[in-house]
C-alpha positions in Angstrom: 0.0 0.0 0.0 3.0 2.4 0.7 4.5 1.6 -2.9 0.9 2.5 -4.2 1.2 6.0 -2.1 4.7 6.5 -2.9 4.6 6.2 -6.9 1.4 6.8 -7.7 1.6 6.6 -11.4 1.9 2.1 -10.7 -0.6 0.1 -10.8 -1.5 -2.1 -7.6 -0.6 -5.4 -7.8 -2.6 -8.5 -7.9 -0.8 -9.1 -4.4 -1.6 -5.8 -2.9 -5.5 -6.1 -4.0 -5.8 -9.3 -1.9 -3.8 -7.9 0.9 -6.3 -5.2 0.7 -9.4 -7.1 0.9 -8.2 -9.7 3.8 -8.2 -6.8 5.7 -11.1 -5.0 4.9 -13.0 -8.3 5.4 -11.5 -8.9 8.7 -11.9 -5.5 10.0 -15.8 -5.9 9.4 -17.3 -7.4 12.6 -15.6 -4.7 14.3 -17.0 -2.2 12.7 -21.0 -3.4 12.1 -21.7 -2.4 15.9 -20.5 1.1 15.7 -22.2 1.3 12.2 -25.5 -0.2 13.9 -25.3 2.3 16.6 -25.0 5.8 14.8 -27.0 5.1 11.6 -29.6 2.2 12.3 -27.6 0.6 9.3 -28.5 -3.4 9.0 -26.3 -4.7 6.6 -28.2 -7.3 3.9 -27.4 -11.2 4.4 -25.2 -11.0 1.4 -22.6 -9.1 4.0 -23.3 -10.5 7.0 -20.7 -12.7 8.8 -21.6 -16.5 8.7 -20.8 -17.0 12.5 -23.1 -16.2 15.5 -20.9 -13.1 16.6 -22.9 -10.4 14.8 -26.0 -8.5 16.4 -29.2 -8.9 15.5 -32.4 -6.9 15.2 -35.1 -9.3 16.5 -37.9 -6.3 15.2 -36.6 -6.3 11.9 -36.8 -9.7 11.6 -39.8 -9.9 12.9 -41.5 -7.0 10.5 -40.0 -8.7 7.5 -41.3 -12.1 8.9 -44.7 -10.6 8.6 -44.6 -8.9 5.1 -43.6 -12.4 3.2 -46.7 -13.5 5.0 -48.8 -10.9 4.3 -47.8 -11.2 0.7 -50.8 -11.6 -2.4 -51.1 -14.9 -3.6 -50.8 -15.1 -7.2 -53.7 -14.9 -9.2 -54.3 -18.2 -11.6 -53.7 -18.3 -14.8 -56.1 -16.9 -17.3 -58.3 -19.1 -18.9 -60.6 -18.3 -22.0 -64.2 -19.4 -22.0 -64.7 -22.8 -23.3 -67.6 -23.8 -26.0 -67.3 -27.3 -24.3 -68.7 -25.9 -21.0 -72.1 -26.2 -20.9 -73.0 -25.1 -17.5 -76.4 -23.5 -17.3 -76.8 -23.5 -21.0 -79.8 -24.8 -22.4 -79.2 -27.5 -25.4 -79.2 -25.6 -29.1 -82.2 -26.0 -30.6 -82.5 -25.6 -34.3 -85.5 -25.8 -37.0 -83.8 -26.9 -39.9 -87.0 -29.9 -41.2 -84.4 -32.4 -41.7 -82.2 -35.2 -40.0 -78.3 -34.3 -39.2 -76.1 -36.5 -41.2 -72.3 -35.6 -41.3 -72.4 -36.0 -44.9 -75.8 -34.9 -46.9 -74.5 -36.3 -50.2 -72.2 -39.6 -49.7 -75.1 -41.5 -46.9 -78.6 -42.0 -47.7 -81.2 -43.0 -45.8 -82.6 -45.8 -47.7 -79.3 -47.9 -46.9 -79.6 -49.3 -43.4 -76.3 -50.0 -41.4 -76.0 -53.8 -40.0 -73.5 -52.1 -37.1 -71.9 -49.5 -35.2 -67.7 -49.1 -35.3 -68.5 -46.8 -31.5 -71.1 -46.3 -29.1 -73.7 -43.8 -30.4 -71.3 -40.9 -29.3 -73.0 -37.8 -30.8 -70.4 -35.5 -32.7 -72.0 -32.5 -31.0 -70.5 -32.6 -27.9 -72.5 -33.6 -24.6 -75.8 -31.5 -24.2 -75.7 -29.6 -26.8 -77.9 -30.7 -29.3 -81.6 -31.1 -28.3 -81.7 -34.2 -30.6 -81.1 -37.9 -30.1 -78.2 -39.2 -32.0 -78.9 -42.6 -33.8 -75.0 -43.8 -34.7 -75.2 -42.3 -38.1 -77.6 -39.4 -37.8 -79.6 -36.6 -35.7 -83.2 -37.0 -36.8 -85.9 -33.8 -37.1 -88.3 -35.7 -34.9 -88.5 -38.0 -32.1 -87.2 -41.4 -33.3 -90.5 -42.8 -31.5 -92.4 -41.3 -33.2 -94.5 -43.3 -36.1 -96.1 -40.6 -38.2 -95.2 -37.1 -38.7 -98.5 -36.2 -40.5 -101.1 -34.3 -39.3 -104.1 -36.5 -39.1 -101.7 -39.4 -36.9 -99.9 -37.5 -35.0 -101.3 -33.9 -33.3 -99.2 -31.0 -33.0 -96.6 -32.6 -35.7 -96.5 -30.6 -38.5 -95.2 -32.1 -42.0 -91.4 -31.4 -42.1 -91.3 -31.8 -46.2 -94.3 -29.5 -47.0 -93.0 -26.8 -44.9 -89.3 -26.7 -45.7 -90.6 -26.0 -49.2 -92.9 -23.5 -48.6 -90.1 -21.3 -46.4 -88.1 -22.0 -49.4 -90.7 -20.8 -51.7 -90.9 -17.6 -49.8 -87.9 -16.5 -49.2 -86.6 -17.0 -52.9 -89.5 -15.0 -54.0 -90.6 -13.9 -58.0 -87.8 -16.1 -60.4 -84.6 -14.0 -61.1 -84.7 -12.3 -64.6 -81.9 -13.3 -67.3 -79.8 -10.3 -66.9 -80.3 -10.7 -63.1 -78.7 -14.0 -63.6 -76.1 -12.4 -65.4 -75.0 -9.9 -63.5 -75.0 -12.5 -60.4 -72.7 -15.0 -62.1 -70.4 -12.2 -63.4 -69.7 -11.3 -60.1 -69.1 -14.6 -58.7 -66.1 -15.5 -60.6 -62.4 -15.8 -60.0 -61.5 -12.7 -61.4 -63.9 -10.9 -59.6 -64.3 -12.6 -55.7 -62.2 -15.2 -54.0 -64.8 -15.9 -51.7 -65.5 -20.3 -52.5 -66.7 -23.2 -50.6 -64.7 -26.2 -51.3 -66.7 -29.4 -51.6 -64.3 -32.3 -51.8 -64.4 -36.4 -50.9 -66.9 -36.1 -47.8 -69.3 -34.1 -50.2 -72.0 -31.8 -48.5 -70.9 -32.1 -45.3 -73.6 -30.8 -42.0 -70.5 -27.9 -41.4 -70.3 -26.8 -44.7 -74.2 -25.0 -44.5 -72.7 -22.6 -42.2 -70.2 -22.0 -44.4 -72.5 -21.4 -47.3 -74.4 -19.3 -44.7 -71.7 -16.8 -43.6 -70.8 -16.4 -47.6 -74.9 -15.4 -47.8 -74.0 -12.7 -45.3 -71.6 -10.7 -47.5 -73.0 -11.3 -51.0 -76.0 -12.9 -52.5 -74.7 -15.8 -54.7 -71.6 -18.2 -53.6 -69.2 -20.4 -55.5 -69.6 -24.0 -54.7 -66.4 -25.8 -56.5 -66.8 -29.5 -56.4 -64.1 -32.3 -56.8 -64.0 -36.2 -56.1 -65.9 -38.6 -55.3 -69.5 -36.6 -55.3 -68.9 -35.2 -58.3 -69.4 -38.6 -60.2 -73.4 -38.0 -59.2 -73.8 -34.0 -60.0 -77.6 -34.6 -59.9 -77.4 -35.2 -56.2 -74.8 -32.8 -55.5 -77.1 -30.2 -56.4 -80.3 -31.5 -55.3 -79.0 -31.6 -51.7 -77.4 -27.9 -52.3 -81.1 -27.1 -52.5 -82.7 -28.4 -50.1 -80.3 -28.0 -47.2 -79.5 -24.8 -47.6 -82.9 -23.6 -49.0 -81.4 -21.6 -51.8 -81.6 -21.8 -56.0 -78.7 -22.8 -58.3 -78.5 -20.3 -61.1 -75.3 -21.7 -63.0 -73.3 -25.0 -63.2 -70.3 -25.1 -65.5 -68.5 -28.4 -64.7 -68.1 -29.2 -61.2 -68.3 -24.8 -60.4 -71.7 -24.0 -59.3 -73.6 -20.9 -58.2 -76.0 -20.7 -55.3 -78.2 -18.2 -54.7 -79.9 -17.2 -51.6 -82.9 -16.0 -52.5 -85.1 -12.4 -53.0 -86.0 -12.2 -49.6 -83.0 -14.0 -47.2 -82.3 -12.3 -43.9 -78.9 -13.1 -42.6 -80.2 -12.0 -39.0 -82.7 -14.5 -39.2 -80.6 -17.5 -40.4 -81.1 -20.7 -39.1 -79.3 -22.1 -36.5 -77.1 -24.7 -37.4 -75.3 -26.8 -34.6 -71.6 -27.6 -35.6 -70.2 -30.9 -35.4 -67.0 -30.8 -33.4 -65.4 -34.3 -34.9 -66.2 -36.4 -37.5 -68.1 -39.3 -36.3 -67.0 -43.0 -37.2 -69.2 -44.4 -40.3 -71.2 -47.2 -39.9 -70.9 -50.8 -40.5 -72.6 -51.8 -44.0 -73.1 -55.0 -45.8 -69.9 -55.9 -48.1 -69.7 -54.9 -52.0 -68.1 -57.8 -52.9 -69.3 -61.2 -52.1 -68.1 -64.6 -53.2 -70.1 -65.4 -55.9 -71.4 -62.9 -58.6 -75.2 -63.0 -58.8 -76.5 -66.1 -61.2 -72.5 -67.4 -61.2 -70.9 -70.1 -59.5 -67.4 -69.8 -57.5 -65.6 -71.0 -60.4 -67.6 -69.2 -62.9 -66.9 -65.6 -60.5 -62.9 -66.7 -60.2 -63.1 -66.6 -64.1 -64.9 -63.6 -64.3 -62.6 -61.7 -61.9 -59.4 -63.1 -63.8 -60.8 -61.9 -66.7 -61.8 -58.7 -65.8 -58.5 -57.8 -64.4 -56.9 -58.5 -68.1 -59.8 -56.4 -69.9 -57.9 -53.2 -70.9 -58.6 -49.8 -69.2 -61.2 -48.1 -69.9 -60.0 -44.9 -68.4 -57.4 -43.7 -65.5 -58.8 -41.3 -62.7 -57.1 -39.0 -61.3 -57.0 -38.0 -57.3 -59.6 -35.6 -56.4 -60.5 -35.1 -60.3 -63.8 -34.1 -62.0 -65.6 -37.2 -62.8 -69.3 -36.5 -64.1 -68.3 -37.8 -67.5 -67.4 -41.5 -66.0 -70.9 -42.7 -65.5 -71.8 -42.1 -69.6 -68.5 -43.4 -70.4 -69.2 -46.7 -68.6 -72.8 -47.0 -69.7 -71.3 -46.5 -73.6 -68.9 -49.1 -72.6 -71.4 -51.7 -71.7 -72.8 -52.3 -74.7 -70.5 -53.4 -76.7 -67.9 -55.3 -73.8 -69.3 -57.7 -71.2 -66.4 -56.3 -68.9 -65.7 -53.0 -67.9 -61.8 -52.0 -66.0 -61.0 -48.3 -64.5 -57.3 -47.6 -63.7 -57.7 -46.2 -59.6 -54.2 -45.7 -58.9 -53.0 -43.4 -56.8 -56.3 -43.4 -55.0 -57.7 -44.1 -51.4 -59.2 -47.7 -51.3 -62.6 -45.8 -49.3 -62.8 -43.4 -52.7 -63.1 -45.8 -55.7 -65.4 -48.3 -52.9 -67.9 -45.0 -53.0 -67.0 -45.0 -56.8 -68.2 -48.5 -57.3 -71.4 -48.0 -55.4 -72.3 -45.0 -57.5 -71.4 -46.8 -60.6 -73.6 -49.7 -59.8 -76.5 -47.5 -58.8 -76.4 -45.1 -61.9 -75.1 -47.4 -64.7 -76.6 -49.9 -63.7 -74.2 -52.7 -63.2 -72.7 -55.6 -60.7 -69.2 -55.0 -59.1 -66.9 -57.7 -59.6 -63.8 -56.8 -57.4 -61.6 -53.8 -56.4 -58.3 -55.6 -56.4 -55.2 -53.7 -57.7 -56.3 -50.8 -57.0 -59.0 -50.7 -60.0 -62.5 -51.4 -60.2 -64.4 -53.8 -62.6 -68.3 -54.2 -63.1 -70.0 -56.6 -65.1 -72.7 -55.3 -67.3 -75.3 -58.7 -65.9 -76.6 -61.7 -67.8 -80.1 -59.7 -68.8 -78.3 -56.3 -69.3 -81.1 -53.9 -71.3 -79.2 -50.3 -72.5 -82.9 -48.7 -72.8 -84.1 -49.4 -69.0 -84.1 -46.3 -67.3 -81.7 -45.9 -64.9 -82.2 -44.6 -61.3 -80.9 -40.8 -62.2 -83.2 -40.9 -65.4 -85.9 -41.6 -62.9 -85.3 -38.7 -61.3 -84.8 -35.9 -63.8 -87.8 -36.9 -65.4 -89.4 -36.5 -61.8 -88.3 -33.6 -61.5 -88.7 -32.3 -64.7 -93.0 -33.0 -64.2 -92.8 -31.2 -61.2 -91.4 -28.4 -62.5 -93.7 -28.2 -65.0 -97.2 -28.6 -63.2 -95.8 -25.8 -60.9 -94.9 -23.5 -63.8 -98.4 -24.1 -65.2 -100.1 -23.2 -61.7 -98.1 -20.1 -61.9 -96.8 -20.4 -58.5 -94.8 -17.5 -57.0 -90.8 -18.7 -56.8 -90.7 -22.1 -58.9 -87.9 -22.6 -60.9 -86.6 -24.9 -63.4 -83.3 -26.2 -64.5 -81.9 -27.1 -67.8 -79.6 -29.8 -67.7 -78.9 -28.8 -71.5 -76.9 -25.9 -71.0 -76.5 -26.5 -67.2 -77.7 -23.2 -66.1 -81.2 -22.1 -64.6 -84.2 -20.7 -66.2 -86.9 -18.6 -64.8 -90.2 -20.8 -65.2 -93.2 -19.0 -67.5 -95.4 -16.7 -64.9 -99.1 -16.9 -66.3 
């Protein structure tokens, strides 16, 4: 330290720093009373000696002692309100006339299940649907229930008769040409980006809200359809209608136009309940069977050996357009017994749904689905001019649209299935 004094331009040593603090550290003890005593200084525990020596300020301790107990316990965690909570909530109850399927286009009614793959969990959630969930849908009505007409059952009101009159109502006088016009000019890509996507489930129960918030912003929507529904575009759109309750006023390929209607109020929408998970699909009968219908086992081994050497009549592509395949199979049938479509690249559950379409709307038998392809059989008393099930319906449809254009009544439309895009029915 005198060498530091002395010379002041050196530097202290490293040897002269630790002298320095030895002593400053020992000297401490000795000074913490006098320190204590003339300023009420308590030094922190950081410089406190670790031996017993050193006073102590009982009071001190003693206050602090009672601020770490008096301190706030910490609030939890914030926690945002859950849709899942139910507490004090009254089930949703909606008025849409028909049952709640997950998919409106891909399940029918007519097809009963033999099983369930779960219990009859309903996709709503717990209590929050005030209808009974049957394992593959939500019906309108009480399952128990018998009739739903007026004369069997009082107070039950016929679900079909008025769904189409509120539909009636709200889509008001039929839409003039140019109105049509000017609708489907502003629904295309160029000028909107607002679509609805309709892919390998089809018309799913989620997908009307969708359509519902697009009513809220304009008055038409674009529907664009791929896969597997789009092999049956008569059902695609017939289901369009009558779940949502609106009018299709153009179809080019699978893009379609919905319209809402003259009269729709987005305020008074109705409420749709939203599924929260898919729910499992039912256990049907199987496609394939061992033998073919009027064949033999050895007669079926032959006919599925030679089906899988019959050259393909066409390859499909994942999530492609396919309304042209049913025609092409139906031309294909007349002339060859045996009819093979290339599925490669696709999932096993999309060219199952496939075949089943095919067989419904050709019609034919399905022979396998091995190798990822699909082979039908055109049947031992195959007739080309039977009407098929979709002929059936169009020409259904097609009477019905005409008495109603000759009673002149107020918001009946017709469709061409010509040019594919809707005409205003005659007004007497």
């Amino acid at each position: 330290m005198l060498a530091d004094t002395t010379f002041p331009h050196r530097k202290p040593t490293l040897a002269a720093l630790l002298l320095a603090s030895r002593v400053i550290s020992s000297s401490l003890p000795s000074f913490l009373p006098r320190l204590l005593d003339r300023y009420g200084f308590v030094p922190p525990p950081s410089l406190r000696p670790h031996n017993n020596s050193s006073p102590h300020n009982p009071e001190v301790e003693a206050n602090n002692n009672r601020k770490n107990k008096e301190k706030k316990k910490k609030k939890p965690p914030y926690r945002p309100p859950s849709s899942l909570d139910r507490t004090g909530k009254k089930p949703l109850h909606s008025d849409l006339p028909f049952d709640f399927r997950f998919s409106y286009t891909e399940s029918s009614s007519n097809v009963k299940p033999i099983g369930l793959r779960e219990p009859k969990y309903s996709p709503f959630g717990p209590d929050r649907v005030d209808r009974i969930w049957t394992g593959f849908c939500a019906p309108a009505v009480d399952p128990t229930v018998t009739s739903v007409d007026n004369e069997d059952g009082p107070g039950i009101i016929d679900l079909k008769k008025a769904a189409k009159e509120s539909r009636s109502r709200i889509l008001g006088k039929p839409l003039t040409p140019a109105e049509i016009a000017s609708l489907v000019d502003k629904c295309q890509k160029h000028r909107t980006r607002r679509e609805v996507h309709l892919g390998r489930d089809g018309l799913t129960h989620n997908m009307l809200n969708d359509i519902h918030n697009n009513w809220k912003k304009a008055e038409a929507v674009r529907i664009k359809c791929l896969g597997v529904p789009t092999v049956d575009m008569q059902n695609v759109c017939t289901q369009l209608e009558e779940k949502t309750g609106g009018l299709i006023i153009h179809r080019h390929g699978g893009q379609i136009i919905l319209y809402r209607g003259r009269h729709y109020n987005p305020h008074k929408r109705p409420r749709i309940p939203l599924m929260l998970w898919k729910p499992h699909e039912p256990v049907y009968p199987r496609l394939i069977k061992t033998t073919i219908e009027d064949l033999t086992i050895e007669e079926t081994k032959e006919m599925r050996k030679r089906g899988s050497a019959v050259p393909a009549l066409t390859k499909l592509a994942k999530n492609g357009y396919y309304a042209s395949l049913v025609p092409m199979v139906r031309d294909a049938v007349l002339t060859d017994e045996l009819v093979r479509i290339d599925c490669k690249g696709l999932e096993r559950s999309d060219y199952k749904k496939i075949g089943v379409k095919l067989r419904d709307l050709v019609p034919c038998i399905l022979v396998t689905f091995e190798k990822e392809q699909i082979v039908v059989w055109r049947g031992k008393n195959y007739n080309g001019n039977a009407k098929t099930r979709l002929e059936e319906i169009v020409f259904a449809q097609n009477t019905e649209s005409n008495i109603s254009s000759d009673n002149s009544s107020p918001g009946s439309h017709s469709i061409s299935s010509d040019d594919q895009t809707l005409q205003p029915a005659a007004i007497g």
